[in-house]
C-alpha positions, -999 to +999 in steps of 0.1 A: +110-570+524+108-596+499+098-563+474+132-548+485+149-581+478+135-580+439+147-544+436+180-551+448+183-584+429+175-562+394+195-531+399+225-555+404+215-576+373+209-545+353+246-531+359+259-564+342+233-562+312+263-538+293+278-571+290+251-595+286+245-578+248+269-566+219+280-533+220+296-513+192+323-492+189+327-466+159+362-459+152+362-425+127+386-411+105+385-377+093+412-355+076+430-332+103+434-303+078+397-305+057+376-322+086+364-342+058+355-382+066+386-409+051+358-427+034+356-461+023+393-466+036+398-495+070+415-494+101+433-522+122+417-538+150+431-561+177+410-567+203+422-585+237+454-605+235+445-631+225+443-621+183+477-621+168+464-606+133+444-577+131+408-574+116+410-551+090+373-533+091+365-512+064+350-480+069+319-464+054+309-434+036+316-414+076+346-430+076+333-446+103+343-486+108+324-508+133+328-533+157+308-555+181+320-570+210+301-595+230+306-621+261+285-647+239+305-666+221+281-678+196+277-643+183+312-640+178+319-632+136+351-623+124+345-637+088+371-659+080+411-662+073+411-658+039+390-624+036+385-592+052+366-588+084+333-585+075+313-550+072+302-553+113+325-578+128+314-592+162+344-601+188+350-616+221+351-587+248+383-575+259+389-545+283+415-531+260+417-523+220+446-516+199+442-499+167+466-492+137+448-470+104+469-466+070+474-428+079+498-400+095+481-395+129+474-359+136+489-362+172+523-375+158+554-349+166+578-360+142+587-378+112+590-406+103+559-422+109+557-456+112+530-477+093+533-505+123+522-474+152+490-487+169+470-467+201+457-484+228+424-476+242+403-491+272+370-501+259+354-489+293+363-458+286+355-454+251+320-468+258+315-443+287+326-411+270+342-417+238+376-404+225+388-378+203+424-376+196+444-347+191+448-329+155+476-314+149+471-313+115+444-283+111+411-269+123+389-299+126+374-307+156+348-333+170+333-337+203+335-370+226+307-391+214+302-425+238+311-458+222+331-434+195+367-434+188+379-401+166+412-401+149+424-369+130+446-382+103+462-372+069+477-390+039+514-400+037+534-376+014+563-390-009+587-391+009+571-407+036+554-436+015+596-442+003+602-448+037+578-476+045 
């Protein structure tokens, strides 16, 4: 019995250890039309409700930009106000994400589009199967990757940069 007890005791343990450690979350960016990665470019993070102004994370060579999120908050590291996030920021878990990148989004119908348009994700399901948004824009495609987020994007044309 007591055996039982022990097995029970970790399995339920176990199921909260997602939470118990940083996770990461890749948010991608690759050109709709070329399927080639928006390198060494940053998207806009807000994580929770709690962060009025976003962390700007740059991406990497991928175009791939990281975050942590933890329940510990002496792991928390959002660099400070007067900089960028740094490279791998770490912030307080939150069950929902917004993000904002300095792109048309594939997905988007119409013009104009609107350099303040941020998408709103759960972070349960991003960790558990990952998300791939629609392109619109061209051939590229990606597969759902767990604790990935996969925007098809493209740069603003003229006209569209007058409007901002």
């Amino acid at each position: 019995m007591k055996i039982v007890a022990q097995t029970v005791t970790l399995a339920i343990l176990s199921s909260f250890g997602t939470l118990l450690h940083a996770q990461k979350i890749g948010i991608q960016l690759i050109d709709g039309k070329h399927g080639h990665p928006m390198a060494f470019s940053h998207v806009n993070v807000w994580v929770g409700n709690d962060r009025k102004a976003a962390l700007a994370i740059p991406t990497d060579a991928t175009g791939t930009a990281w975050l942590s999120l933890t329940d510990q908050d002496n792991k928390v590291n959002v660099g400070n106000a007067d900089r960028k996030a740094p490279v791998d920021p770490v912030v307080r878990y939150s069950a929902f994400l917004r993000i904002n990148v300095p792109y048309v989004l594939c997905q988007s119908p119409t013009p104009p589009y609107s350099w303040l348009t941020s998408t709103g994700f759960f972070t349960k399901e991003v960790f558990q199967q990952g998300i791939v948004r629609p392109n619109s824009c061209g051939k590229a495609a990606a597969f759902k990757v767990p604790g990935k987020i996969i925007f098809f994007v493209r740069p603003l044309n003229f006209w569209e940069m007058l409007s901002e």
